[in-house]
N, C-alpha and C positions, 0 to 999 in steps of 0.2 A: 426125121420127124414127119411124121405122116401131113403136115400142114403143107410141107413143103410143095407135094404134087399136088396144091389146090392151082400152081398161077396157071394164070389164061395160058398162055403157051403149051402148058401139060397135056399129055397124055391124056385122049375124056376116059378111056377106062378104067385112069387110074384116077379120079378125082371124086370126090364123094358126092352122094344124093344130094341134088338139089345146089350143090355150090362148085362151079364149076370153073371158075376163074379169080384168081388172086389181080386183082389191079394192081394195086400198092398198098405198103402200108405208108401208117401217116401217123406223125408225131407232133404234139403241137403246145406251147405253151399256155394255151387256153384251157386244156385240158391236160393238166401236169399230171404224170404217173401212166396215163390213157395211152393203148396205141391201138389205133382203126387198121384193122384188114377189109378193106374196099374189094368187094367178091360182088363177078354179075353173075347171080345165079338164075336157076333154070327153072325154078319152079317154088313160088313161095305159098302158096294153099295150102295145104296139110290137113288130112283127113286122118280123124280121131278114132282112135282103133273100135270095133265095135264092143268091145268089154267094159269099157270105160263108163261110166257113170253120170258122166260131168253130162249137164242141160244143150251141148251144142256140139253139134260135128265136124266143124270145120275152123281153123285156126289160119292167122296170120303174122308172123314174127321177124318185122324188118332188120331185127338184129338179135345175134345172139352173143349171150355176156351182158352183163350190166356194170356202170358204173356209179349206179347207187349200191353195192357193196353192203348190200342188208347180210348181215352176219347168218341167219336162220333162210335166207333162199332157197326153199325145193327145187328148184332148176340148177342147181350148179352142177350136176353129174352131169347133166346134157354137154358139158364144156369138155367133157374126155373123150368126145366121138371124135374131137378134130387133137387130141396129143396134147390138148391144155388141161391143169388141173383143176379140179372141182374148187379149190381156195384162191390162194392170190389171183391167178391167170384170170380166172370167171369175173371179177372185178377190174382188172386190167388192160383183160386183151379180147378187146371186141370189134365181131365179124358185122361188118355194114354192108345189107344187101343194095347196094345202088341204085340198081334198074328195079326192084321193088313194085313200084308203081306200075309200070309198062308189062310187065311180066303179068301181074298181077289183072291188068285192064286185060290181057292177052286170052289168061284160063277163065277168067268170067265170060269171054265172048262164045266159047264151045257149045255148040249143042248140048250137050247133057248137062252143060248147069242147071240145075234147078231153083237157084235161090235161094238156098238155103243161110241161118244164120252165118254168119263169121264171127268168132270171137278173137279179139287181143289184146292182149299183155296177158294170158295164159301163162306166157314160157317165160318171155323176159319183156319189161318194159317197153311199150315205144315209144313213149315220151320223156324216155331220160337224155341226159343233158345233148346226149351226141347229134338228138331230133333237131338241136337249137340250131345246128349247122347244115346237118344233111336234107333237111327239109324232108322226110318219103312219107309223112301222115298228109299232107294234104292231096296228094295224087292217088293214095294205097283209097281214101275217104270216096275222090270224086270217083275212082273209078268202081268203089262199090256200090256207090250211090246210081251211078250212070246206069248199071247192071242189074239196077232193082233188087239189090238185095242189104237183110236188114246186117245188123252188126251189133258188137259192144266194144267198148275198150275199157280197160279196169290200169288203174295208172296212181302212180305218185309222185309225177311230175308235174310242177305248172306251167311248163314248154304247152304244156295241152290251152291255156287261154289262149292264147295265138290262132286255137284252130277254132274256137267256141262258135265264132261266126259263121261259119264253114257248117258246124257242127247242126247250129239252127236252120240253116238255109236246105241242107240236104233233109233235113230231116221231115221237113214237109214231102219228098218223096218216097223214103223207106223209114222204118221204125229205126232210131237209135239210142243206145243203151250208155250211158256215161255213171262208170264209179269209179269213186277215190277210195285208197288206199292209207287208212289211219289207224297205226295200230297202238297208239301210246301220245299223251301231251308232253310227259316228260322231256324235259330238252336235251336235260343231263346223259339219261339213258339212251334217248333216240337218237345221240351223238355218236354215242359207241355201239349201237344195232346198226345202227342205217347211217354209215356217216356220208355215204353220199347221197342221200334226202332233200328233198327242201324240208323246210322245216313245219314241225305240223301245223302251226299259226299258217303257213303257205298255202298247205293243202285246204282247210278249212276255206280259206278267202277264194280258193279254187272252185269250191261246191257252191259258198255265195254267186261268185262270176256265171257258174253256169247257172243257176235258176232263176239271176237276173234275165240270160238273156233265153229263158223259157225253154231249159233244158231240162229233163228230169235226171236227177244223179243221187244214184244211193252212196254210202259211205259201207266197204267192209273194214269193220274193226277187227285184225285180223293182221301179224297171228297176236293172240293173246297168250302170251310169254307164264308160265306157270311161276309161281313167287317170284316174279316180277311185276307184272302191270294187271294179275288176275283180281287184285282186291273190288273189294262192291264200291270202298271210296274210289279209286281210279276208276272203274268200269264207269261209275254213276259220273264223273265228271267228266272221263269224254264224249258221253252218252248226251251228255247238258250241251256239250260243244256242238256236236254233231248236229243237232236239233235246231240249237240258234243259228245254224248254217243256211240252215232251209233242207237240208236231205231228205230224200223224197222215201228213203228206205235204210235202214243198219241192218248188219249180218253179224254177229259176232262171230270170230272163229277160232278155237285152240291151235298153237304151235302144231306142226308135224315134220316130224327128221326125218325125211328120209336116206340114204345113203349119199355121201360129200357134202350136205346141208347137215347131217346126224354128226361128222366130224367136225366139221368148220366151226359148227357152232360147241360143240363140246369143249374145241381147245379155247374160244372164246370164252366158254363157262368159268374154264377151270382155272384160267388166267384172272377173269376178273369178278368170279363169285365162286370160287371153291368150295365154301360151305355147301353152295345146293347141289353139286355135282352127284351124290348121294341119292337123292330125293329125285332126281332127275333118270337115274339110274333104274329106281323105282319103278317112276312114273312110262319111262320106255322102253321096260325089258322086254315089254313083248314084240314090239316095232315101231313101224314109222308113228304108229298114230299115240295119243295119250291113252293111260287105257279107261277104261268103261266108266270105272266110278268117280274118275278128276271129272272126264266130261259128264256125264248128267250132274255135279254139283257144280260147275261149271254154270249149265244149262238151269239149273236154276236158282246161281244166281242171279244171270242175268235176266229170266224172265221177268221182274218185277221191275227191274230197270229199265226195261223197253216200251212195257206199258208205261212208266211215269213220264216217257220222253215221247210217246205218240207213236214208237215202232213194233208197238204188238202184233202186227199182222205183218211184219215185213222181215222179220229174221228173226233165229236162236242161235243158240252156242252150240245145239243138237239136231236137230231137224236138218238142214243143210249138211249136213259131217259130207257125203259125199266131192262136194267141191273144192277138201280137202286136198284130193286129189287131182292135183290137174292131169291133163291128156299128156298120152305119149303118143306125139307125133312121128312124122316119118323122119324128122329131123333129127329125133332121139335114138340113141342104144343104150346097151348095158343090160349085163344080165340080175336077176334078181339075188338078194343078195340072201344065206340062210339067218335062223333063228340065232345058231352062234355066232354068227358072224356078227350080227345086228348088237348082241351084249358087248360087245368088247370096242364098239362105239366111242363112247361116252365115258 
């Protein structure tokens, strides 16, 4: 198993970019199912390749794998670079960069930084449950803050109020950017997408906490699950939520499969909604993305929905489509997958 040449003691030639040492793993009944690979890696900045689309060039991801276990995750292929699979493992078995922080105050301090944005939770969460132990957002924070540069973190954790204060404080020095992540009120359904979530009533009281304490925090509604949670009743009631939150901004954004997020959730589908498996089939034969004509009816239906809530100037279900796509970091491999390959998905 190629994980195995990651411990510290290895070989550095043979250890992969960026993670360079296996500490230990760690198993804990706090976190039942969970097992932490403690890796002090070498390098956690990640410069976004230049083809990429996405509004910022530089990434930060203290961990990779998540243990919120959202069924539809684009980042689960990232989990095969290290011989774990795109499905259970990318839920289970996640790499905690330790020294994170230090690392991270290290390559800010170079000469050639120039300050540019940072963005994270791109790839994977960093405020899921594991932040509540390992602590590495308040240090990865001061030390971008110390360094004058701006940031965002895009999260569906409330491990994140803990830092809110932190959040306000530095923010008088560089610009920072705080969104939550709400893609559906349903309890029922958000149980079996995202069963390891807090719950969206959670998230919500998260966007309150931050604009109480004078934070601005948009909400992506996002992904928006096709004959799921795309109706105008559901859109129009999160859209109601969102708003009595205080959010400063809503994004709405359609589902996207890509390859190990295109199967995981497929077998998810088909297990527990067969009938659309079909219409699904439809809607992504061409690829990752939905195709043309879901989203622009998409797009408008939630235009009228943003204006009645106060977010007409702040997001579509079409305008944004690029952010779609998140960056491929240096963190990531995998090659692209073809048009055949993509139908037989699903």
């Amino acid at each position: 198993m190629r994980w195995e040449s990651q411990r510290a003691d290895a070989d550095a030639q043979q250890t992969l970019p960026g993670l360079p040492g296996l500490v230990r793993t760690v198993r804990s009944p706090e976190f039942r199912g969970v097992t932490y690979h403690e890796v002090r890696a070498r390098s956690v900045l990640n410069r976004v390749p230049g083809q990429s689309l996405v509004p910022f060039r530089w990434t930060v991801n203290p961990y990779r794998g998540c243990s919120h276990s959202c069924v539809y995750c684009f980042a689960r292929n990232t989990h095969t670079y290290l011989d774990f699979d795109a499905g259970r493992d990318f839920d289970t078995q996640v790499v905690v960069k330790i020294n994170a922080p230090e690392v991270l105050a290290a390559q800010l301090r170079r000469p050639g930084w120039t300050r540019e944005h940072v963005a994270m939770g791109t790839n994977t969460d960093p405020y899921q449950r594991a932040e509540g132990r390992y602590e590495l957002m308040p240090g990865i924070i001061r030390a971008l803050a110390e360094a004058g540069t701006p940031f965002s973190i895009l999260t569906k954790g409330t491990v994140a109020s803990r830092d809110l204060p932190l959040l306000r404080a530095v923010s008088a020095e560089v610009d920072v950017g705080l969104g939550v992540s709400i893609a559906l009120l349903d309890r029922g359904l958000q149980r079996r997408v995202e069963p390891g979530t807090p719950s969206p009533a959670a998230r919500l009281d998260l966007v309150r906490k931050a604009r109480e304490s004078g934070l601005r925090c948009g909400v992506m509604i996002a992904p928006v699950l096709p004959c799921l949670t795309d109706s105008s009743e559901a859109l129009d009631e999160l859209l109601a939520a969102v708003a009595d939150a205080g959010a400063t901004s809503a994004t709405v954004l359609p589902l996207h499969l890509r390859p190990g997020a295109r199967e995981w959730y497929g077998e998810w589908l088909a297990r527990e909604h067969p009938e659309l498996v079909p219409r699904y089939r439809e809607l992504y034969a061409a690829g990752s993305y939905a195709d043309g004509r879901y989203r622009r009816l998409l797009a408008a239906r939630v235009a009228p929905l943003l204006r009645r809530h106060g977010f007409d100037r702040a997001g579509s279900a079409e305008a944004p489509s690029s952010r779609l796509s998140a960056p491929r970091t240096t963190e990531e491999s995998g090659q692209p997958v073809t048009r055949g390959e993509q139908l037989k998905l699903l």
